[in-house]
FIKOL-396251 format. One record per residue: residue number from 1; residue in one letter; x negated, y negated, z negated of N, C-alpha, C in turn. Coordinates in steps of 0.001 Angstrom, whole numbers. Each point is the difference from the previous one (the first is absolute). Layout:
 seq type     npx     npy     npz    capx    capy    capz     cpx     cpy     cpz
 NUM    A       X       Y       Z       X       Y       Z       X       Y       Z
...
//
This chain:
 seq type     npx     npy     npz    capx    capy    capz     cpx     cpy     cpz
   1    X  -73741  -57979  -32919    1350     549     195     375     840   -1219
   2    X     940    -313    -372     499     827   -1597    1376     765     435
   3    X      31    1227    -686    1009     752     228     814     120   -1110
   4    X    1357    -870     -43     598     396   -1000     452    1346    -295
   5    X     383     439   -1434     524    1170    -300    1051     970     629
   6    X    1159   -1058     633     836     432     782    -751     760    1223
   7    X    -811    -478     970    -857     -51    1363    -811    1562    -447
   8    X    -569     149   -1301    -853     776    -688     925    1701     139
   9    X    1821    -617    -788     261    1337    -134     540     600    1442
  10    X     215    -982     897     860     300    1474   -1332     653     394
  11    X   -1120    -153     120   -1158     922     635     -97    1170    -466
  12    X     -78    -267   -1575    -117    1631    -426     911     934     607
  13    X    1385    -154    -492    1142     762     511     229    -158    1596
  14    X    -616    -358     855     -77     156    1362   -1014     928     318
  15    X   -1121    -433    -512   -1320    1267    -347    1029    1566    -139
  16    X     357    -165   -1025     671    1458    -556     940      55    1138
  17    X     774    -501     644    1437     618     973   -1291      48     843
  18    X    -637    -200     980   -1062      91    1200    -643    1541    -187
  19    X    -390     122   -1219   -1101    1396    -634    1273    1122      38
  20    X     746    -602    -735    1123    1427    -176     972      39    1181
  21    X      20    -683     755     722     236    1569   -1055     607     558
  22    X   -1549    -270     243    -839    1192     920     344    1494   -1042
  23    X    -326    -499   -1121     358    1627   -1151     972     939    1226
  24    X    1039   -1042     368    1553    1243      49    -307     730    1621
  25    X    -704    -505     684    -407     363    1361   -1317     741     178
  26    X    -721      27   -1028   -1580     676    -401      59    1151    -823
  27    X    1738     -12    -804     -29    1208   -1337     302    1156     976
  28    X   -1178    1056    -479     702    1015     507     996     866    -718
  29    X     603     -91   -1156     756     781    -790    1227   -1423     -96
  30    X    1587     354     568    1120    -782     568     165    -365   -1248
  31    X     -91     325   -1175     943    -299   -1628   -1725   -1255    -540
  32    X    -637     396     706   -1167   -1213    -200     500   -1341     735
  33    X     400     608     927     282   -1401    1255     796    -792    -397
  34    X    1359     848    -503    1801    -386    -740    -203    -676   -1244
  35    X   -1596    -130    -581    -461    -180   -1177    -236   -1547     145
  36    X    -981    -155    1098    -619    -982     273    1217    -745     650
  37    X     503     423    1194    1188   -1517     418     893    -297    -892
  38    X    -178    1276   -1126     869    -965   -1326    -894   -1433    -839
  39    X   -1115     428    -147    -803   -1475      10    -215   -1026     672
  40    X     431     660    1685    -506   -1472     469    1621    -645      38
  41    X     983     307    -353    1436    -638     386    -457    -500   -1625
  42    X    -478     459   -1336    -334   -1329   -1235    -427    -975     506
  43    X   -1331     261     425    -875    -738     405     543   -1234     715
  44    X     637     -11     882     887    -567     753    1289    -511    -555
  45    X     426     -26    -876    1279     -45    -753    -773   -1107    -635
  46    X    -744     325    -886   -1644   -1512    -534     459   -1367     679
  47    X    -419     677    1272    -820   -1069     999    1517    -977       4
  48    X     711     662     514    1493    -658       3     436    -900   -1016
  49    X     -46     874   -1351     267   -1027   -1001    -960   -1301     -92
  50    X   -1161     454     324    -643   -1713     234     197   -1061     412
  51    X     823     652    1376     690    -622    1157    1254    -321    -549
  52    X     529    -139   -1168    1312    -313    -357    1018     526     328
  53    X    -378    1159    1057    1246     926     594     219    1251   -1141
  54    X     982    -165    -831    -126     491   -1247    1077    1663     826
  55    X    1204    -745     743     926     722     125    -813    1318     727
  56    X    -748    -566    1326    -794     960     653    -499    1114    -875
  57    X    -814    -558   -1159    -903     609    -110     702    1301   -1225
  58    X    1524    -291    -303     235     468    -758     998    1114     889
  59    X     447    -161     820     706    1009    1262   -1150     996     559
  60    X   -1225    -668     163   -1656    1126     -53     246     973    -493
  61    X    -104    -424   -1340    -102     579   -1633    1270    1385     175
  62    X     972    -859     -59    1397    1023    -657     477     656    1343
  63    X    -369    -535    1386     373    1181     848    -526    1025     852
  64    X   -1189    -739     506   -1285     544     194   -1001    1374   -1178
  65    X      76    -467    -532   -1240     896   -1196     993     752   -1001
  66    X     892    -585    -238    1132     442    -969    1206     831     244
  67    X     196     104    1845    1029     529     452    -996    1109    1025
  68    X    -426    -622     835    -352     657    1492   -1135     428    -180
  69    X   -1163    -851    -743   -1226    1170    -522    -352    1011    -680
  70    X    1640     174   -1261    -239     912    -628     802     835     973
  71    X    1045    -215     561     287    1491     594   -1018     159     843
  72    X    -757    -701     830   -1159     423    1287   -1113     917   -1462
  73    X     -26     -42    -535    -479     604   -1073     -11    1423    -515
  74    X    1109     -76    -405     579    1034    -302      28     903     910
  75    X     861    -365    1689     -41     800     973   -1749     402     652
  76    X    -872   -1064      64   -1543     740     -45    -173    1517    -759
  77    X       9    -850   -1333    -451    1164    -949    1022    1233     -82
  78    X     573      90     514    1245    1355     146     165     838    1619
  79    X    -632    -948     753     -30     837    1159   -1388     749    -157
  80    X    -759    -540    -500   -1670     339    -322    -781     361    1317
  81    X     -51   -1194     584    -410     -59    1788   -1603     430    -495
  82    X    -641     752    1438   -1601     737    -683    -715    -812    1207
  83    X    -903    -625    -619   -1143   -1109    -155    -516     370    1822
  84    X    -483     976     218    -595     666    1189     902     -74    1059
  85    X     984     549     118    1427     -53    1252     -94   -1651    -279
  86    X     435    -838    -792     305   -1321       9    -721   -1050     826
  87    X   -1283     889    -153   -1273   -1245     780    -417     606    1026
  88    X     132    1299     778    -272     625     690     395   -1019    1702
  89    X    1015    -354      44     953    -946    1213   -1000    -773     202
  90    X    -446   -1078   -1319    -941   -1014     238   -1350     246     670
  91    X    -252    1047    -327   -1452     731     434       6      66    1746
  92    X     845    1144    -252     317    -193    1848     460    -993     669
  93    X     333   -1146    -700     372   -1418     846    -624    -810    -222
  94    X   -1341     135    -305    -780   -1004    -908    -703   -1163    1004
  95    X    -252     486    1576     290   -1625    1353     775    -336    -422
  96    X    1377     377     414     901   -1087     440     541    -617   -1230
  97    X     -65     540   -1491      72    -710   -1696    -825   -1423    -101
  98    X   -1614     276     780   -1214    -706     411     551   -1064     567
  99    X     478     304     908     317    -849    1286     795   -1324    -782
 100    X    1628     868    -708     950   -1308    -133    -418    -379   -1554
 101    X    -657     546    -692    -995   -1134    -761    -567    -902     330
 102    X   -1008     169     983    -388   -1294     472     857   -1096     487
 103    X     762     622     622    1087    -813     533     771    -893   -1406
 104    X     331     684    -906     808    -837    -613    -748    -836   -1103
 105    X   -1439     554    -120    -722   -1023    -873    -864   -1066    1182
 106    X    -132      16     691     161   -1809    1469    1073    -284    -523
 107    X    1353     418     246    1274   -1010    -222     -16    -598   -1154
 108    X    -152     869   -1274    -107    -448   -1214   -1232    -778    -410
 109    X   -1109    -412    1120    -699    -855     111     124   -1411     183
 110    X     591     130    1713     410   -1096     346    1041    -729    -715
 111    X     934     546    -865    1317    -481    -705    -595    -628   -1260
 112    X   -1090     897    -388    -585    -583   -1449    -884   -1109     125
 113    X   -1186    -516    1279    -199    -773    -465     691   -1266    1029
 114    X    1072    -264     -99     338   -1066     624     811    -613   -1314
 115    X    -448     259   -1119     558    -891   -1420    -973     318    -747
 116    X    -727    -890    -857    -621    -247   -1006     304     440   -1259
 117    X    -641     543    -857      34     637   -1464    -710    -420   -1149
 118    X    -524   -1559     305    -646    -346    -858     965    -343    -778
 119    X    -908    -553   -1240    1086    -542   -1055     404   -1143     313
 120    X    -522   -1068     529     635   -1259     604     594    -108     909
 121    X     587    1166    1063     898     437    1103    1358     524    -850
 122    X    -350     734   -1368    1090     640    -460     442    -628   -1168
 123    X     638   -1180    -328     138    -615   -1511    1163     592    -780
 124    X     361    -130    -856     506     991    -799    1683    -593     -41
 125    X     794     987     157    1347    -639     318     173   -1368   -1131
 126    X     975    -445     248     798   -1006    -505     899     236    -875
 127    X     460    -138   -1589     730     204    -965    1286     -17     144
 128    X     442     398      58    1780     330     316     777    -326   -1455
 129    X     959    -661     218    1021    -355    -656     485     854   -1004
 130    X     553      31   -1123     192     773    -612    1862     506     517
 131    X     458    -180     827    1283     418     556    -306     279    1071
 132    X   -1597     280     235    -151     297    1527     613    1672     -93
 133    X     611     670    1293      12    1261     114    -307     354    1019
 134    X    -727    1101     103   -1190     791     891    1446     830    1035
 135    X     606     755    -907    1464    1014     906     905    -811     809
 136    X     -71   -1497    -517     873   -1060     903    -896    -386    1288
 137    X   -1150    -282    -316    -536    -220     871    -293     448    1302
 138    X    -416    1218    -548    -258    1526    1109    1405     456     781
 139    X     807    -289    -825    1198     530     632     614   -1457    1004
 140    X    -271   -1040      47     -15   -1763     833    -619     923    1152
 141    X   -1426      99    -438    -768     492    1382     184     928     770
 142    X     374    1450    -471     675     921     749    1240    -248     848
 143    X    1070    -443    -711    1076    -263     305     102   -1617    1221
 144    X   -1300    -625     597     252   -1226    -196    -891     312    1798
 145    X   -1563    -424    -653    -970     164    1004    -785    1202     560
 146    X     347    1345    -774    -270    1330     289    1262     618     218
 147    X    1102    -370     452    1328     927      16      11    1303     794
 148    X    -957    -547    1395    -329    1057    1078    -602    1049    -395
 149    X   -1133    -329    -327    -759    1193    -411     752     476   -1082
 150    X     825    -566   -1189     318     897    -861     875     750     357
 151    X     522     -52    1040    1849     456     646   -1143    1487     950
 152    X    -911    -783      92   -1093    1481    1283    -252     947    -954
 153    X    -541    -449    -990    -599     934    -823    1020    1260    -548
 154    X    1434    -820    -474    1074     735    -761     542     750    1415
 155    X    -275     -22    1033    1085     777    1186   -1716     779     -31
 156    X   -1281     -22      86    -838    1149     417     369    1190   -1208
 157    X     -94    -876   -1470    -258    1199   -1066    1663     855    -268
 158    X     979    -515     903    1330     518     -85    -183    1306     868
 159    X    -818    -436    1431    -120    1174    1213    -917     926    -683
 160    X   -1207    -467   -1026    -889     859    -188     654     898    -933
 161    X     525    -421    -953    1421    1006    -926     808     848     700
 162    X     695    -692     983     781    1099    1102   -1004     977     356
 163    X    -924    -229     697   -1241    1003     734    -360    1245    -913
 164    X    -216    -633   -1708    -377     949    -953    1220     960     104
 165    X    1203    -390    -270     902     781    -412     362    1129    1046
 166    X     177    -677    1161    -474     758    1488    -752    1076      79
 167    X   -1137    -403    -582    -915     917    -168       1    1157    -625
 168    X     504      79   -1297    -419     451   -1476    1587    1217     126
 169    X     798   -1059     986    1402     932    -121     253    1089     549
 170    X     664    1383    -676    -880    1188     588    1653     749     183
 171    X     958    -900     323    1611     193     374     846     522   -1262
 172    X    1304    -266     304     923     723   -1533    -131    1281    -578
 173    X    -386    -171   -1325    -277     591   -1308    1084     882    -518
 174    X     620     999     -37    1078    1128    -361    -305    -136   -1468
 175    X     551    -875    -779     166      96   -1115     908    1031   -1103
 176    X    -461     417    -476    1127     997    -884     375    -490   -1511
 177    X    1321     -59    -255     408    -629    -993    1201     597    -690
 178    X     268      -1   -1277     870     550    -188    1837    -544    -255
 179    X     935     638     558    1309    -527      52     502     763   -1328
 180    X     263   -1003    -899     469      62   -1387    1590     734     268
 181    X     453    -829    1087    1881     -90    -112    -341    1753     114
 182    X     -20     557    1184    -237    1548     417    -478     858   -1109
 183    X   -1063    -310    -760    -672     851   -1134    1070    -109    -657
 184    X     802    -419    -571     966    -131   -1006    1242     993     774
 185    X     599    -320     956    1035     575     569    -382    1381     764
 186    X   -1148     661    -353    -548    1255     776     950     894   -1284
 187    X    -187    1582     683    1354     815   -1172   -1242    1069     302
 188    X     305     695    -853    -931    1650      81     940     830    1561
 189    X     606    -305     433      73     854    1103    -921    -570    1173
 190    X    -114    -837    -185    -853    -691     805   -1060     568     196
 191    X    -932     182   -1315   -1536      81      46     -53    1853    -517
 192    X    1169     555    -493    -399    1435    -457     687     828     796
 193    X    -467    1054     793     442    1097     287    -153    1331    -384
 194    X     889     501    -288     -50    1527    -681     656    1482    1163
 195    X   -1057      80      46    -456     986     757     371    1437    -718
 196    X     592    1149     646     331    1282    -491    -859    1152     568
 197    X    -765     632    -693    -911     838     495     -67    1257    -611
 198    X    -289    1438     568    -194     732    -962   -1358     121    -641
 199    X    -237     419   -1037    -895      81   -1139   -1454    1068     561
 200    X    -561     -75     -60   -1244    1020     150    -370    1058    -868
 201    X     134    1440     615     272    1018   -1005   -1395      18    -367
 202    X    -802    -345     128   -1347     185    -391    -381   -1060   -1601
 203    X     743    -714    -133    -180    -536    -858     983      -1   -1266
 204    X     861     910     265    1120     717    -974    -350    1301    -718
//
């Protein structure tokens, strides 16, 4: 059995997203973790381009790691969450953490091996046309044989936006601003009063 080069680099870079996805759930310091799921979304971005899904792997790239990881980033390293409070929850929940681990590595059992991963189960896509397009395509399938789910998805992440804003909204803001027309048309009787007093003999 010979492994071509292609077969060679899809393992490596699956190797690396597998290692640096336990990394982000094993790091105990969060700007380690934000470090690592920035490798495994490369890693994965790889694997894609192998797969000829160029568009995928480049929406990974530029919105994922380039948009949403650096701010998850930034906001880590600026709140400066402390290592001890962070893992403390897990400690005291560490059954029932136990528990739906097991649980979800059976499922992710049973799901994994009911398909094959050899190399003669997995042959290497098929060469696409040079007018083939990946954004036409994806957008056939969404729009076509996934309409449902895509129409579910866009009404959950609309409610989950409402919910945030819901949330976060802390009622109307008394803004203070300044009225130009008034500053201009104000007169010194307005703002000065002159007051008549007698003088203090102590200081005469």
């Amino acid at each position: 059995m010979s492994i071509t080069l292609q077969q060679m680099v899809f393992y490596f870079f699956s190797f690396i997203a597998i290692v640096s996805a336990i990394s982000v759930v094993i790091a105990r310091n969060p700007v380690r973790a934000a470090l690592f799921l920035v490798l495994t979304f490369f890693a994965m971005a790889v694997n894609w381009m192998l797969m000829e899904a160029e568009f995928l792997a480049i929406a990974l790239v530029l919105v994922y790691v380039g948009a949403v990881m650096v701010l998850f980033l930034f906001v880590v390293m600026m709140i400066d969450i402390e290592t001890p409070n962070l893992f403390s929850p897990f400690v005291k929940y560490w059954p029932i953490s136990l528990a739906i681990s097991c649980v979800l590595i059976v499922m992710m059992g049973l799901a994994v091996t009911q398909y094959s991963f050899s190399p003669e189960a997995m042959p290497a896509p098929t060469a696409k046309l040079a007018d083939y397009s990946h954004v036409k395509a994806l957008g056939h399938l969404l729009y076509s044989d996934f309409l449902l789910p895509f129409e579910i998805a866009g009404v959950i992440l609309l409610v989950a936006m409402i919910a945030a804003i819901g949330l976060t909204f802390r009622g109307a803001q008394t803004s203070r601003f300044q009225k130009v027309n008034q500053q201009v048309m104000v007169k010194k009787e307005d703002r000065l009063e002159i007051v008549k007093m007698k003088a203090d003999e102590r200081l005469l």
